[in-house]
VOPAGU-2260 file (C-alpha; in pm, 1 decimal, decimal comma):
REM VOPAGU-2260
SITE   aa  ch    i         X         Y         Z
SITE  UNK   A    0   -4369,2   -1573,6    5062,6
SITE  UNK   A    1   -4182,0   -1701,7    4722,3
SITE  UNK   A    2   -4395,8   -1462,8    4541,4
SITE  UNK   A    3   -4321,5   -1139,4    4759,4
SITE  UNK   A    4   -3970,8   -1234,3    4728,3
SITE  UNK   A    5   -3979,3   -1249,7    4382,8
SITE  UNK   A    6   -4170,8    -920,0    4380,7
SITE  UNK   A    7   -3985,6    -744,0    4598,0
SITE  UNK   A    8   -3663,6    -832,9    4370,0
SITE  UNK   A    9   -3839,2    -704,8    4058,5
SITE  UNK   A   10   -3887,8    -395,0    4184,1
SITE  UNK   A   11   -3516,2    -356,1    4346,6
SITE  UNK   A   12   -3391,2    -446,3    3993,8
SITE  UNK   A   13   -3626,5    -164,4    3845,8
SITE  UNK   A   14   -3492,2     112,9    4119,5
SITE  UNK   A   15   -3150,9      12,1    3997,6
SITE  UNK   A   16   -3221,0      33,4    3646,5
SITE  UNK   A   17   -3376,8     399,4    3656,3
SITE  UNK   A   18   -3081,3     490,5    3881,6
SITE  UNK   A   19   -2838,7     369,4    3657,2
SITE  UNK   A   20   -3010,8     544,0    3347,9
SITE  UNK   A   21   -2947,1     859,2    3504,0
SITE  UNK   A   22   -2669,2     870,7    3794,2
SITE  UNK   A   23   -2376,3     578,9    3579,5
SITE  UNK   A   24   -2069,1     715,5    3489,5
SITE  UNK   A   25   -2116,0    1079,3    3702,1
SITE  UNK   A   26   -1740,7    1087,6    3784,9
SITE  UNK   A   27   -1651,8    1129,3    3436,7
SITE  UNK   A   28   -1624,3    1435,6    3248,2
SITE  UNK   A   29   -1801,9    1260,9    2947,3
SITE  UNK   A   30   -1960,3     913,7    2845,5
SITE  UNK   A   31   -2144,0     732,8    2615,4
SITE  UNK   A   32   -2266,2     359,3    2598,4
SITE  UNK   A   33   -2385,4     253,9    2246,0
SITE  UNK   A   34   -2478,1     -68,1    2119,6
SITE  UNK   A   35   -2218,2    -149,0    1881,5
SITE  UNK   A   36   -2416,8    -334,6    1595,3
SITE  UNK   A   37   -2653,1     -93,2    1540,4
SITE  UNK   A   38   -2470,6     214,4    1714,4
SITE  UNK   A   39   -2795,8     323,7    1933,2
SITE  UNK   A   40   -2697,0     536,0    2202,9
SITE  UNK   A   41   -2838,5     382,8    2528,5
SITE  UNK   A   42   -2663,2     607,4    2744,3
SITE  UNK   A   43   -2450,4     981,4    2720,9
SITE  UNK   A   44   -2320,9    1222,2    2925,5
SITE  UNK   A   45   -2169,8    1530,7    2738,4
SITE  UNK   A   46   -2090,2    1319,0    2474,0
SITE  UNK   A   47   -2009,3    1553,3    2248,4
SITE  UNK   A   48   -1751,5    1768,6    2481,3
SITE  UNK   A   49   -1408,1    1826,3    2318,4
SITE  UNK   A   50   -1131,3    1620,1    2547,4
SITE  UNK   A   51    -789,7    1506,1    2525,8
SITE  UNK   A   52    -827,9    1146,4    2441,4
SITE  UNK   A   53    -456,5    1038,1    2591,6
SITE  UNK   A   54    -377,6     654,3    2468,4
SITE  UNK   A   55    -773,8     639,7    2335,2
SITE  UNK   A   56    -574,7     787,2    2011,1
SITE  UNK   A   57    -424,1     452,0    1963,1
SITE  UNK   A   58    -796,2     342,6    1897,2
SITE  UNK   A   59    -741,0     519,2    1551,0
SITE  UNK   A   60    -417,5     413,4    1504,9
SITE  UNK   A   61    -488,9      43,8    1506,1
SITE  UNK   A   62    -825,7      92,4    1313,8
SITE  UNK   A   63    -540,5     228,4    1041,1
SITE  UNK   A   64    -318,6     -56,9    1107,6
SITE  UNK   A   65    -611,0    -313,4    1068,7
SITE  UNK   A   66    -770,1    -175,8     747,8
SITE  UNK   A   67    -379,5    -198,7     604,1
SITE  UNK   A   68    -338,0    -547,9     699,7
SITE  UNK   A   69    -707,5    -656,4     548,9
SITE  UNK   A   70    -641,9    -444,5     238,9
SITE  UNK   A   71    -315,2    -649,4     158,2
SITE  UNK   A   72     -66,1    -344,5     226,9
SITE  UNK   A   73      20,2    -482,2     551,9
SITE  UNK   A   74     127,7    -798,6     708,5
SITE  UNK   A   75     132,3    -939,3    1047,8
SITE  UNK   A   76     477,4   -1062,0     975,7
SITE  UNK   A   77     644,0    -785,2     797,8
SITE  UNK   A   78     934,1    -652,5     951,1
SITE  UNK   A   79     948,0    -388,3    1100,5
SITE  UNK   A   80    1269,5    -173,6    1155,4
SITE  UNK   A   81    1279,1      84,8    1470,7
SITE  UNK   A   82    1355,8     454,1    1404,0
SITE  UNK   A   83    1535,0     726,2    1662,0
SITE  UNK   A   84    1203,7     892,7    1636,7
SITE  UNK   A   85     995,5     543,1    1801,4
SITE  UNK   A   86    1247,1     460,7    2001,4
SITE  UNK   A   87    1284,2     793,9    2181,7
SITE  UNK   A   88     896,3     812,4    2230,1
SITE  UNK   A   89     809,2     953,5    2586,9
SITE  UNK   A   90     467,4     792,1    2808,5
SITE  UNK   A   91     426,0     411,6    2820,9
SITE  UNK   A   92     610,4     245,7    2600,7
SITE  UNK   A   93     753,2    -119,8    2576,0
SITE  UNK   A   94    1144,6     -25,7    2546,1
SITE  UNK   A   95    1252,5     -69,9    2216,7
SITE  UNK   A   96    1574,0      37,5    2073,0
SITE  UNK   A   97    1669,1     211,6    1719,6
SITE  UNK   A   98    1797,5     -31,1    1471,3
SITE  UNK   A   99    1580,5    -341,4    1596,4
SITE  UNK   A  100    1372,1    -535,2    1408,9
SITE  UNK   A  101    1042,6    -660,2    1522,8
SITE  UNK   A  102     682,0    -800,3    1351,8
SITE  UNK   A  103     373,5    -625,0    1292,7
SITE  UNK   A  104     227,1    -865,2    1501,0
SITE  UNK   A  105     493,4    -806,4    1757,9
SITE  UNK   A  106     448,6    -419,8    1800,4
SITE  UNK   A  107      27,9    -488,5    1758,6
SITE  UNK   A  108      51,8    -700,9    2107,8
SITE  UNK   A  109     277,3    -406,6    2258,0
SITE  UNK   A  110       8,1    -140,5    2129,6
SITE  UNK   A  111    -268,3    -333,7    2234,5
SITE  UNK   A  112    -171,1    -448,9    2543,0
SITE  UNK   A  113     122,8    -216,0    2703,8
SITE  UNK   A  114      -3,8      88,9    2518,5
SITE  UNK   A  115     365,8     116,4    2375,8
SITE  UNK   A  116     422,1     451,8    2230,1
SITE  UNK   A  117     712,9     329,8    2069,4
SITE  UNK   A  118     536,0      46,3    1906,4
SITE  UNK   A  119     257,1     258,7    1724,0
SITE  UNK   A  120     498,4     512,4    1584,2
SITE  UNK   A  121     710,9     214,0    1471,8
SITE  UNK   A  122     352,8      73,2    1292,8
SITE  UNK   A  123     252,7     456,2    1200,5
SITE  UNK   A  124     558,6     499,9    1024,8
SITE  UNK   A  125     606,1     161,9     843,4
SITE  UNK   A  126     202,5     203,4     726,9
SITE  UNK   A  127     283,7     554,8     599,6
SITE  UNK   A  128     648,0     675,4     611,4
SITE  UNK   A  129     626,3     880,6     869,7
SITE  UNK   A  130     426,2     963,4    1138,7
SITE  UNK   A  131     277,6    1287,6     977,1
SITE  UNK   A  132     153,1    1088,3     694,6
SITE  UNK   A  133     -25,0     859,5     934,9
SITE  UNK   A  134    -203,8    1120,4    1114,1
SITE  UNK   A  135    -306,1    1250,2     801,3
SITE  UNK   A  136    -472,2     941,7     677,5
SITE  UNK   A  137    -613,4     930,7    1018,5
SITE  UNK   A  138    -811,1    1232,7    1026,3
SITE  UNK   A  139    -952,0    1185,4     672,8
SITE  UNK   A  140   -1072,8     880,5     759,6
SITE  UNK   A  141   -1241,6     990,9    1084,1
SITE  UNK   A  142   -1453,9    1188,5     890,8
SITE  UNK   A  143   -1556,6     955,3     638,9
SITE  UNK   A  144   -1676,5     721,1     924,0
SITE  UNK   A  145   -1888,1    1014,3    1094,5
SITE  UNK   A  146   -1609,5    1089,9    1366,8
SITE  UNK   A  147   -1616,5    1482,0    1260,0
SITE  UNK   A  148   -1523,7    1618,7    1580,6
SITE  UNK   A  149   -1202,5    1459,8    1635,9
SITE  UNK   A  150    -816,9    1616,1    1467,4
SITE  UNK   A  151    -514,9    1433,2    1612,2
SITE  UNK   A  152    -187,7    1530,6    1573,0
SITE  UNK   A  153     -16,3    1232,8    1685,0
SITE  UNK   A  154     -42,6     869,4    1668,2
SITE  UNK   A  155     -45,8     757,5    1976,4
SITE  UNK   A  156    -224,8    1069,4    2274,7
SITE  UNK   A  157      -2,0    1229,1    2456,0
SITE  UNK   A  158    -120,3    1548,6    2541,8
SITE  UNK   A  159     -82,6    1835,6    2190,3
SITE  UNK   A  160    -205,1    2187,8    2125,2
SITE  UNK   A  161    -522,5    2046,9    1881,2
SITE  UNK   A  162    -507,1    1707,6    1974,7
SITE  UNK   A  163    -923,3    1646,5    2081,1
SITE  UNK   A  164   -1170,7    1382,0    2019,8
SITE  UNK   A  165   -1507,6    1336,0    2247,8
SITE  UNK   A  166   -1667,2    1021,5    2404,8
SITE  UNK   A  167   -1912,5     972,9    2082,1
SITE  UNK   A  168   -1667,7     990,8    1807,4
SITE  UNK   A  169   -1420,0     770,5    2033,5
SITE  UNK   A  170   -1753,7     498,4    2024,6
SITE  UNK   A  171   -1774,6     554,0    1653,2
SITE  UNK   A  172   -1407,1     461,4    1594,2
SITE  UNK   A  173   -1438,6     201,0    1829,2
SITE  UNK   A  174   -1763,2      19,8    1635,2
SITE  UNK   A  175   -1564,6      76,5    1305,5
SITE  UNK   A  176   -1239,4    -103,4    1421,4
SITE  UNK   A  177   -1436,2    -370,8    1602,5
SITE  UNK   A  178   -1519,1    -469,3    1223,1
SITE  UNK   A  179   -1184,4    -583,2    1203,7
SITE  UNK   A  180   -1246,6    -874,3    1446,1
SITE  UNK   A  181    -883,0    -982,1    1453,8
SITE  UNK   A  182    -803,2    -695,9    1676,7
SITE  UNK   A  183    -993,1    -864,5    1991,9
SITE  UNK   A  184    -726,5   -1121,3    1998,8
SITE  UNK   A  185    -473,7    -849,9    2036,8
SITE  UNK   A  186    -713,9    -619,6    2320,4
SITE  UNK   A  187    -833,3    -925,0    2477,3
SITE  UNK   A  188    -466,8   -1070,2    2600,1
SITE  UNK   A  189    -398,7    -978,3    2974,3
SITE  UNK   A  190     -93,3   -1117,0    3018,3
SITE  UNK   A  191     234,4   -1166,9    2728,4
SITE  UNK   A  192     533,6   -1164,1    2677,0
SITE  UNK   A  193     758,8    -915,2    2392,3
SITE  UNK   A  194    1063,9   -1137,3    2300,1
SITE  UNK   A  195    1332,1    -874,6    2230,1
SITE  UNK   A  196    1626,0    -889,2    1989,2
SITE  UNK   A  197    1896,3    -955,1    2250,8
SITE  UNK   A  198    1676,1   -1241,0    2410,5
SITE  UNK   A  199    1538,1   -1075,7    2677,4
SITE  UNK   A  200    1170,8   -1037,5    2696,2
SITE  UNK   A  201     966,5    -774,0    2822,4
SITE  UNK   A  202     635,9    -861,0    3021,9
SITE  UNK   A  203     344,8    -648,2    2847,2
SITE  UNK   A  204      49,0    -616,9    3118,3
SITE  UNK   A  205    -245,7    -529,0    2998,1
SITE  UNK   A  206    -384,9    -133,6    3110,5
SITE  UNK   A  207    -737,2    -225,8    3084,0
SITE  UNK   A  208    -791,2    -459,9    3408,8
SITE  UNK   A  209   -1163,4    -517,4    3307,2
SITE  UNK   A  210   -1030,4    -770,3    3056,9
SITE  UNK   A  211    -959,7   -1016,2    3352,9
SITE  UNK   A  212   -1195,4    -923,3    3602,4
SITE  UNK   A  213   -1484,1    -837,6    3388,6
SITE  UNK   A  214   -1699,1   -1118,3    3204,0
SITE  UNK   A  215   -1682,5   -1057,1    2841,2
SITE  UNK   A  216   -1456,1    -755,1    2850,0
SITE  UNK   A  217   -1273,0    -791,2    2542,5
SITE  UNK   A  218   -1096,8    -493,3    2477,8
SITE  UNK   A  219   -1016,8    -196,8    2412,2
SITE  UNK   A  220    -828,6      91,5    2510,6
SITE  UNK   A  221    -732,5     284,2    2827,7
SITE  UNK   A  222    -550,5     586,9    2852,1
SITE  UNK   A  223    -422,6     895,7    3035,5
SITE  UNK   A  224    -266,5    1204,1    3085,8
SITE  UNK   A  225    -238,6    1467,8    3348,8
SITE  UNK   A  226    -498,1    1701,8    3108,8
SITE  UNK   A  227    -639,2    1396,5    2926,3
SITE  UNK   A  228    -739,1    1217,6    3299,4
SITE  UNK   A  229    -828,6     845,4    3293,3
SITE  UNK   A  230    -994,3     743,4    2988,2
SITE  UNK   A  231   -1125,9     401,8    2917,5
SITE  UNK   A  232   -1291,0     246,0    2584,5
SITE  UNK   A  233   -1431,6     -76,1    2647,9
SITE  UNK   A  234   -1636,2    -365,8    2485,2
SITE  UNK   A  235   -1772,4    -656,7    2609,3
SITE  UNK   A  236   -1988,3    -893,7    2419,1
SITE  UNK   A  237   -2226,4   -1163,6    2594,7
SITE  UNK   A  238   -2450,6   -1418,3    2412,5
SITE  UNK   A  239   -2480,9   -1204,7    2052,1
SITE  UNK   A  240   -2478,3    -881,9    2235,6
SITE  UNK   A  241   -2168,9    -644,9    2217,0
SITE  UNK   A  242   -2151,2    -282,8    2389,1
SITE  UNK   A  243   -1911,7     -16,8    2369,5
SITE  UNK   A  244   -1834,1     214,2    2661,3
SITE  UNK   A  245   -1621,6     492,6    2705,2
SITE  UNK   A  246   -1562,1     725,0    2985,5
SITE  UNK   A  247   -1330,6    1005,3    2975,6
SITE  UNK   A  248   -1160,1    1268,2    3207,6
SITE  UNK   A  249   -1213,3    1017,4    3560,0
SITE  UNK   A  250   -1000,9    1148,8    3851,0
SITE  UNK   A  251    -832,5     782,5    3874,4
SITE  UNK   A  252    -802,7     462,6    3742,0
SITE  UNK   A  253   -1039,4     292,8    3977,3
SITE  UNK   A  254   -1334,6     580,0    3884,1
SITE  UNK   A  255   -1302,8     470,5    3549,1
SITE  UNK   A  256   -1329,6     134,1    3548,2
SITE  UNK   A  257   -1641,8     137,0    3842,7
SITE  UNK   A  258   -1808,5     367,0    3605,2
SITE  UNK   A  259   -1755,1     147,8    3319,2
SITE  UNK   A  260   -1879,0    -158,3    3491,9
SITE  UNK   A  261   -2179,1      62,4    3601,8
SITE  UNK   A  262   -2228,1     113,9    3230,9
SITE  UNK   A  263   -2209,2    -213,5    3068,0
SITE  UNK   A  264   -2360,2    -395,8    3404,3
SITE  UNK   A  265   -2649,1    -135,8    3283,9
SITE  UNK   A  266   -2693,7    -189,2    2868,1
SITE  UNK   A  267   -2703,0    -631,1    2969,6
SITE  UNK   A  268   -2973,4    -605,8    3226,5
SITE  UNK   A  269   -3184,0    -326,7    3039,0
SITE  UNK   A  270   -3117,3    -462,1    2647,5
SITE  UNK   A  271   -3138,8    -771,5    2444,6
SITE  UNK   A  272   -3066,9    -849,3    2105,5
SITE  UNK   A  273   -3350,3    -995,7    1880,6
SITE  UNK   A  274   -3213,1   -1180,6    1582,4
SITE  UNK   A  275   -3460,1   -1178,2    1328,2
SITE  UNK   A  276   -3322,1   -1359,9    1067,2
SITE  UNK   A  277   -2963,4   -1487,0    1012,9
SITE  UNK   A  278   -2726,1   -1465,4     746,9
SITE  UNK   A  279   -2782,2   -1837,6     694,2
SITE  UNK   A  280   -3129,9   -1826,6     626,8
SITE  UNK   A  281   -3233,3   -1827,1     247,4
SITE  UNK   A  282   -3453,9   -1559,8      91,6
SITE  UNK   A  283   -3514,2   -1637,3    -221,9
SITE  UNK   A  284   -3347,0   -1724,9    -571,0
SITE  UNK   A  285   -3243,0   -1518,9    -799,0
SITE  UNK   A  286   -3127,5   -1600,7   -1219,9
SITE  UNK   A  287   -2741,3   -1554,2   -1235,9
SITE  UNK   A  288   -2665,9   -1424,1   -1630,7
SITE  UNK   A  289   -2354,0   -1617,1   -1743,3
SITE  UNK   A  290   -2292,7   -1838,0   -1453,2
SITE  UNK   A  291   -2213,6   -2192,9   -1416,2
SITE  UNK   A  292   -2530,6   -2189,4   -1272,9
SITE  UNK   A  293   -2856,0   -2048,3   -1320,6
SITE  UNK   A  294   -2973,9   -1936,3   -1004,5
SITE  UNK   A  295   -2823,9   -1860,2    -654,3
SITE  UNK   A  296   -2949,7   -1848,5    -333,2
SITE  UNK   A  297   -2983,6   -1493,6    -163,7
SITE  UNK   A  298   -2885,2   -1483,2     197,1
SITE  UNK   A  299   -2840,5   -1161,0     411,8
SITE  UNK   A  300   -2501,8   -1024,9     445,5
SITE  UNK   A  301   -2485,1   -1032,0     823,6
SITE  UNK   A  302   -2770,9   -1102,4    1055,8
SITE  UNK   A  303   -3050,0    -901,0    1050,6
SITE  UNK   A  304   -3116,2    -769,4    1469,8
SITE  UNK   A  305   -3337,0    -544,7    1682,2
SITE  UNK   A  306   -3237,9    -396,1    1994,5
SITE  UNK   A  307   -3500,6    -445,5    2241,1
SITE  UNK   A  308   -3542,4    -369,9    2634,1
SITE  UNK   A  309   -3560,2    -709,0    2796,6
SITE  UNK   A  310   -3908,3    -671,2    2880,3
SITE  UNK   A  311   -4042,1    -586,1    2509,5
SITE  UNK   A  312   -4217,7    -886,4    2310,0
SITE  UNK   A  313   -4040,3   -1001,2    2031,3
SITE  UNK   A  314   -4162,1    -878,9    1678,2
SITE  UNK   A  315   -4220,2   -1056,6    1389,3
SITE  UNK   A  316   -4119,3    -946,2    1071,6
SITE  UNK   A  317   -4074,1   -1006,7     648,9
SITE  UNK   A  318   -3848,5    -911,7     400,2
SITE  UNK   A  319   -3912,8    -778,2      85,3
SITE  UNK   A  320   -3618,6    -874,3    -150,4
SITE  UNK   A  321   -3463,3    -586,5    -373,5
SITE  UNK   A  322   -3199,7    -780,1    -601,1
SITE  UNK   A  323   -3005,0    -625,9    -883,7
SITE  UNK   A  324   -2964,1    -773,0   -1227,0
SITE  UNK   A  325   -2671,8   -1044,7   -1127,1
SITE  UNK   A  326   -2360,4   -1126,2   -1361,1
SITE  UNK   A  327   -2129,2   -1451,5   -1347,6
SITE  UNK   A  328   -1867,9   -1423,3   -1166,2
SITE  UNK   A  329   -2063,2   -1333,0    -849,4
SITE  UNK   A  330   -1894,7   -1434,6    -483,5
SITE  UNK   A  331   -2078,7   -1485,2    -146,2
SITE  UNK   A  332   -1990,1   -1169,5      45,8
SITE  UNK   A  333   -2088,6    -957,5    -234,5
SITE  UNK   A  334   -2360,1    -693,9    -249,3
SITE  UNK   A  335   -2617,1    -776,9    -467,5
SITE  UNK   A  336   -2949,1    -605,0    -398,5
SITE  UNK   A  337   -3089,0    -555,1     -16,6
SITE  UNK   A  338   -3424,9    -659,2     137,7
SITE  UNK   A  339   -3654,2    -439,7     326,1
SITE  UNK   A  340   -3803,4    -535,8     680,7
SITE  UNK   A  341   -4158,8    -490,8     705,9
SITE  UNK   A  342   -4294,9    -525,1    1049,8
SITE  UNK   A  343   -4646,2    -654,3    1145,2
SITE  UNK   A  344   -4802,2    -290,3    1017,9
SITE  UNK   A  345   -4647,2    -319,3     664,5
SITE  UNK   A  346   -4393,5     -56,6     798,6
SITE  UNK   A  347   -4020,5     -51,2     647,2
SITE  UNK   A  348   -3800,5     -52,1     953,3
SITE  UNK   A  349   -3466,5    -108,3     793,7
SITE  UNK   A  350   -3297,7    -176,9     461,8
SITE  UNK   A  351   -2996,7    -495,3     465,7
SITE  UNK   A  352   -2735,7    -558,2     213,4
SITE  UNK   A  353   -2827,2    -970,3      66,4
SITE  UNK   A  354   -2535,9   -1145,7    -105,5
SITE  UNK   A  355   -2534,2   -1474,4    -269,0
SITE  UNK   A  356   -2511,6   -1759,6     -33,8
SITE  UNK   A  357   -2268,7   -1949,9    -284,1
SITE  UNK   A  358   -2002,4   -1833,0    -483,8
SITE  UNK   A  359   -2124,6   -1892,1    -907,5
SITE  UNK   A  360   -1871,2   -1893,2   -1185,9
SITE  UNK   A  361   -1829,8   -1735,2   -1499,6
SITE  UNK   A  362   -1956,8   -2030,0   -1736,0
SITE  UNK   A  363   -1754,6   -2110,6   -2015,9
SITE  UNK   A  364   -1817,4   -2305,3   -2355,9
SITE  UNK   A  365   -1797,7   -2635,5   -2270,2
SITE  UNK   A  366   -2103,9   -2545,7   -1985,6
SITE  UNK   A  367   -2307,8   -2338,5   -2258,5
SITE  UNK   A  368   -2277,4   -2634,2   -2482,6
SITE  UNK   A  369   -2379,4   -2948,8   -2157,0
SITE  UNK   A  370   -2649,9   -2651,9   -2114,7
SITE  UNK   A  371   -2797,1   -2696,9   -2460,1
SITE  UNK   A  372   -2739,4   -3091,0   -2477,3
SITE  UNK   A  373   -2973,4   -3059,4   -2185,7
SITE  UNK   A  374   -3238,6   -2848,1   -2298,6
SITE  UNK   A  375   -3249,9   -3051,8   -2645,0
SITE  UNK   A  376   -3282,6   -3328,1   -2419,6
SITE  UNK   A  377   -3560,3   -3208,0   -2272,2
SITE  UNK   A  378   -3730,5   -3129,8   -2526,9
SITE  UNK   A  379   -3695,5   -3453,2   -2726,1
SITE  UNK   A  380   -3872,0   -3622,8   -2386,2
SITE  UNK   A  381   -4137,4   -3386,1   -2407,7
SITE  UNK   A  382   -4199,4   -3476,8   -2754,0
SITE  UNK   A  383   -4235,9   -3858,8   -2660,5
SITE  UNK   A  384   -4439,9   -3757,4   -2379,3
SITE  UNK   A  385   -4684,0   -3589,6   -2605,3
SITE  UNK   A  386   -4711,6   -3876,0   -2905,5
């Protein structure tokens, strides 16, 4: 009887799997589920239509935000003074007033969490001087990323003539900002508080319910509009497997997250991750010209994975090292060659960046001259060795 049960279950969780494959996400106008290490598409519906993206813009704008603050022109605790123009912003916002003064990290949690309209032009303009010149740098960078069918003309979605993005480029922003880690601890909040500058503080809920009632929901961005509908990008990482959802133009709020549940519930119980090597894992040595030392270690530069359905057999695999002539200095985190994965057939299945697993110094005299000391050293033993 155990084993008929057991059957019996298997094939249940089979019929739900094919259903799901074809029939998740149907109330939206367009979808997409992607795996976000790799970007593999695991799922799509009309992924490719042209939609308003509503609050989903704000994906953009805090991708801009975060590669500001990681490239040293930004700060999480610069000031930040409040123009007319952000403090007379229509849609959700999180009530601030011209003339006050608030953190980056401040208006971050009210973009992140309350979708404040307000907030992001405040950020928008102190990134770029204006708003404009945000959007600008926006769209450039879009299409530098791959994102080539999205133009906004605002920073943070409410509905504009030319104002479009589609549930693909929307996962492609999505997997570019989630590089900038630091952002889940702003998406993944449900509940804060915004201390204003008279005392008072306003409670910031956050849009995307999924972060509480979800497991692993992390972020990252609802939105909607009466043309725009109900929009929701999500991720939700479990184990060393992260997904990114996004379903756009749902008749209401509840649609949107069902369907997105459908979706992820879908990419866990169809795909695993495989990690085939990790970053930690030494490939080889390799000489280091001019450094305090010789050689370095050559590690990967992030772990090397497959995506697998979670009944394929695990692969095993080698790596052919590809390292480029290395010069002192040299820092861990820099790209110094790749290494090829060869599968079982002698097949290359991918190409990863390697970096040295320690950082190596430029040497200077006094190590050229403890270098020769030892190598006349050496030599003298050698000598003896030999008499």
């Amino acid at each position: 009887m155990k084993k008929l049960l057991l059957i019996i279950m298997a094939f249940c969780f089979t019929i739900v799997n094919v259903y799901a494959a074809e029939d998740y996400a149907m109330g939206a106008k367009s979808a997409i589920l992607i795996d976000s290490a790799s970007g593999k598409v695991l799922f799509e519906k009309n992924a490719d239509e042209k939609l308003a993206p509503a609050s989903m813009t704000k994906l953009g704008s805090m991708l801009m935000i975060m590669e500001a603050i990681d490239n040293g022109n930004l700060k999480l605790d610069d000031k930040v003074t409040i123009s007319e123009e952000a403090a007379n912003m229509g849609g959700s916002q999180v009530f601030l007033e011209a003339g006050e003064v608030y953190t980056v990290h401040d208006l971050l949690k009210g973009v992140a969490i309350a979708s404040g309209n307000d907030a992001v032009v405040a950020l928008a303009e102190k990134v770029a001087g204006s708003q404009g010149e945000f959007v600008e740098m926006m769209n450039k960078r879009f299409k530098e990323i791959g994102a080539k069918n999205t133009n906004f003309v605002n920073a943070h979605g409410l509905d504009a003539e030319g104002h479009y993005s589609t549930a693909r480029d929307m996962s492609i922003i999505a997997q570019e900002l989630l590089k900038h880690e630091k952002i889940l601890e702003y998406t993944s909040i449900y509940e804060e508080y915004l201390e204003k500058n008279d005392g008072t503080k306003t409670w910031l809920v956050n849009t995307n319910k999924l972060v509480r009632f979800y497991n692993g929901v992390d972020g990252l961005k609802t939105g909607y509009t009466t043309t725009a509908g109900y929009c929701l990008t999500a991720t939700a990482k479990k184990d060393n497997f992260r997904l990114i959802s996004v379903v756009m133009g749902e008749e209401t709020s509840e649609n949107r997250s069902s369907d997105t549940v459908k979706l992820l519930n879908y990419g866990f119980n169809t795909y695993k991750i495989n990690t085939i090597k990790t970053q930690d894992e030494i490939l080889g040595k390799v000489r280091v010209e001019g450094g305090k030392n010789d050689y370095a270690n050559i590690v990967l530069l992030e772990d090397a994975t497959e995506l697998l359905k979670n009944t394929d057999e695990v692969n095993e695999y080698k790596f052919n090292l590809k390292v480029n002539k290395i010069k002192a200095p040299v820092k861990h985190g820099d790209i110094v060659g790749s290494a090829e994965v060869i599968d079982q057939d002698g097949n290359i299945i991918d190409e990863v960046d390697v970096t040295v697993k320690e950082d190596v110094k430029k040497a200077n005299l006094l190590d050229y001259l403890l270098r020769n000391l030892k190598i006349i050293g050496a030599g003298k033993s050698i000598l003896k060795q030999n008499k």
